[in-house]
N, C-alpha and C positions, 0 to 999 in steps of 0.2 A: 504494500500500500504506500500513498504517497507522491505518486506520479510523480512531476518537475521538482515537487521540492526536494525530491531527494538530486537534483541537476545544482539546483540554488544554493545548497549548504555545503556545497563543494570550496566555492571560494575561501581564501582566507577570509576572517573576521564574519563570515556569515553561516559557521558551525551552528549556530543556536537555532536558525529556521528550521535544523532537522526537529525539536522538541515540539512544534506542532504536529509532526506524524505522532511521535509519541501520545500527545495530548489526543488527536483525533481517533488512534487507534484503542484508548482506555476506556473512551466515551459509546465507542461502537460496543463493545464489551458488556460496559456495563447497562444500555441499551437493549440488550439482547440483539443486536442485530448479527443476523449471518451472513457470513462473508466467507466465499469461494474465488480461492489463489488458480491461479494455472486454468482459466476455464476460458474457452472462445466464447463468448458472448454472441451466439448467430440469432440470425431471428428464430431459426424453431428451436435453439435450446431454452429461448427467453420466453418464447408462446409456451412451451410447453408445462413450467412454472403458473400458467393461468392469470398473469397477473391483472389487477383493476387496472394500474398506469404503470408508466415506464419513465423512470429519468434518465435520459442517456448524456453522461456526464465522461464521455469516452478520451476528454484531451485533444491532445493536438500532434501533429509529428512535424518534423522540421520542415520546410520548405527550401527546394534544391533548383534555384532560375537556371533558366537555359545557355549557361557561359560555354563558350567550346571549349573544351577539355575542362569540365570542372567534374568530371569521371577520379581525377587526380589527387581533388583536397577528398581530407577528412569531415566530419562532421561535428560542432560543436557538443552536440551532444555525446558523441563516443567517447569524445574526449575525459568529458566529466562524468561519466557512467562508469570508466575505466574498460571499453567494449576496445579503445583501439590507448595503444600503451604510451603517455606522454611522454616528446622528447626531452633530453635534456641536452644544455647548453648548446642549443641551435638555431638557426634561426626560421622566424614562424610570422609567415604572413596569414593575419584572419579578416576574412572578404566578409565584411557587417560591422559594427559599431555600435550596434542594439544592445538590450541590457547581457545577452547570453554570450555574445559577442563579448564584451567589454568581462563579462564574470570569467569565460575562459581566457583572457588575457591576463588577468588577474590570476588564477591560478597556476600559467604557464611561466608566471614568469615567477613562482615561487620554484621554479626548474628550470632558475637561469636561463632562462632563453631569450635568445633579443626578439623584439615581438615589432611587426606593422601594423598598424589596422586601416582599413581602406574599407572606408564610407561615402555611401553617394550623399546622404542629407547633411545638416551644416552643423552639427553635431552629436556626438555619441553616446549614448548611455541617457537618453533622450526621454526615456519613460521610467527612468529610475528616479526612485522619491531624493528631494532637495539634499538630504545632509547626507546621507550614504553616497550621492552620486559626486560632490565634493570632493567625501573623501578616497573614491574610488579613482580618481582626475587625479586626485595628489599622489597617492601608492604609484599611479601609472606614466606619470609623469617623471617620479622619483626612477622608477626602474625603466625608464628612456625608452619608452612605448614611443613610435613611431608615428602619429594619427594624421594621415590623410583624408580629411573631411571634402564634401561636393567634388568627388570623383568616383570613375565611374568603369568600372572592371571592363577587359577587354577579349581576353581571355587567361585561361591556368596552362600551364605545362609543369613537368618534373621539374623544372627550375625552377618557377618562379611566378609570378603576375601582371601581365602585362595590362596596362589601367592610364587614362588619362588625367590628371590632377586638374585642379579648380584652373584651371587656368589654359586647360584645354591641350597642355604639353603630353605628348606620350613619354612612360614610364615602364622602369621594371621592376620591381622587387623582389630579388632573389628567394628563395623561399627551402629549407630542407624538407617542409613540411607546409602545407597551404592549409587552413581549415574555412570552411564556409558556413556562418552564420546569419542567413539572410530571412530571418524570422521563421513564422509554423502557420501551419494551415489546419483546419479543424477537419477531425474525423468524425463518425459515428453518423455520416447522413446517411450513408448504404441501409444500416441498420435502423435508423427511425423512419425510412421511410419504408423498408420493406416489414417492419412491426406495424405502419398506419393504413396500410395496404391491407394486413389482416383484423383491420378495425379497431387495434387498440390504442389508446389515447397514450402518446407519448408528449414529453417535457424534454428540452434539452436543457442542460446547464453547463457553466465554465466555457472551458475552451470551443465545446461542441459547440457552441449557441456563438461563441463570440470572442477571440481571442483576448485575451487580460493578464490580469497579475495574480496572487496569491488573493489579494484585500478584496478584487471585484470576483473573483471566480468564489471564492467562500461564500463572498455575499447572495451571489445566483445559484449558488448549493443550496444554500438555505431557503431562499424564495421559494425556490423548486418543490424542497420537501415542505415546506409550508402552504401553499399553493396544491399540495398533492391530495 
């Protein structure tokens, strides 16, 4: 259990986000509610249960743009999951500036690594709350994060990334390892709509309804099961 935030408490200084799964897993508990690990959720495991309503609260997975050769980077995610194994002391171009972007930057470079980041919008870390994203500017600054803001990827190779800077010059940034950060896209429509097809009334929440943060996806948890 725990979906992203178990992605989010990867960062240095942001260990403590894990104590919400904690908290949210004592409470299912003592709820009585039953929870099944390892299970596909298809629509006819989910009819077959008979349920009144359905919240389908299924997240989101990364979103990978059409760059030619972006076959090549990693994915911010693997990264901090530990599914692909970080480098050390190397250097590490990451294609996004968003908050996951900016958290794996933040943990790579807790592994020495000189790090770029290369952002098309005019700055990074954009949707992260005022004092966290402060201090996440200073840590990234300190450890000589590279941030190329309004430019705009061109393509990836094993080398490196080639990208136009604000100014419209072309560029490369060498790279031993590329990773691409360029937000997530919601899942779980397949699934609500082939559950509303067989006439039950489904609810989406979190990510499935509308990508967000920790603060607004708990809040449309709640609605949801409130509203239910």
């Amino acid at each position: 259990l725990g979906g992203q935030i178990r992605l989010a408490c990867v960062p240095p200084h942001k260990e403590i986000l894990g104590t919400a799964i904690d908290y949210f897993e004592m409470r299912l508990k003592q709820e009585g509610v039953e929870v099944r690990l390892g299970v596909d959720a298809d629509a006819e495991t989910v009819a077959s249960l008979k349920p009144d309503t359905v919240i389908v609260a299924a997240g989101s997975l990364p979103y990978v743009p059409p760059i030619p050769g972006i076959e090549h980077a990693a994915k911010s995610w693997d990264i901090l999951d530990g599914a692909y194994a970080p480098p050390e002391g190397k250097r590490v171009v990451i294609i996004g500036g968003g908050s996951v972007g900016c958290d794996t930057a933040l943990y790579l470079l807790t592994k020495r690594n000189k790090i770029t980041i290369i952002e098309m919008l005019g700055q990074v870390a954009a949707g992260q709350e005022a004092s966290h994203r402060t201090r996440d500017l200073e840590t990234m600054e300190k450890g000589g994060v590279n941030i190329q803001t309004l430019a705009a990827v061109q393509s990836v190779s094993d080398a490196g990334v080639a990208y136009t800077d604000k100014d419209g010059a072309s560029r490369f940034a060498e790279a031993d390892l590329v990773v691409v950060s360029t937000g997530q896209r919601p899942v779980g429509a397949d699934l609500a709509l082939a559950l509303e097809e067989k006439g039950i009334k489904v609810t989406r929440a979190g990510d499935a309804m509308a990508i967000g943060k920790i603060l607004t996806n708990v809040r449309s948890g709640f609605l949801a099961g409130y509203d239910a």
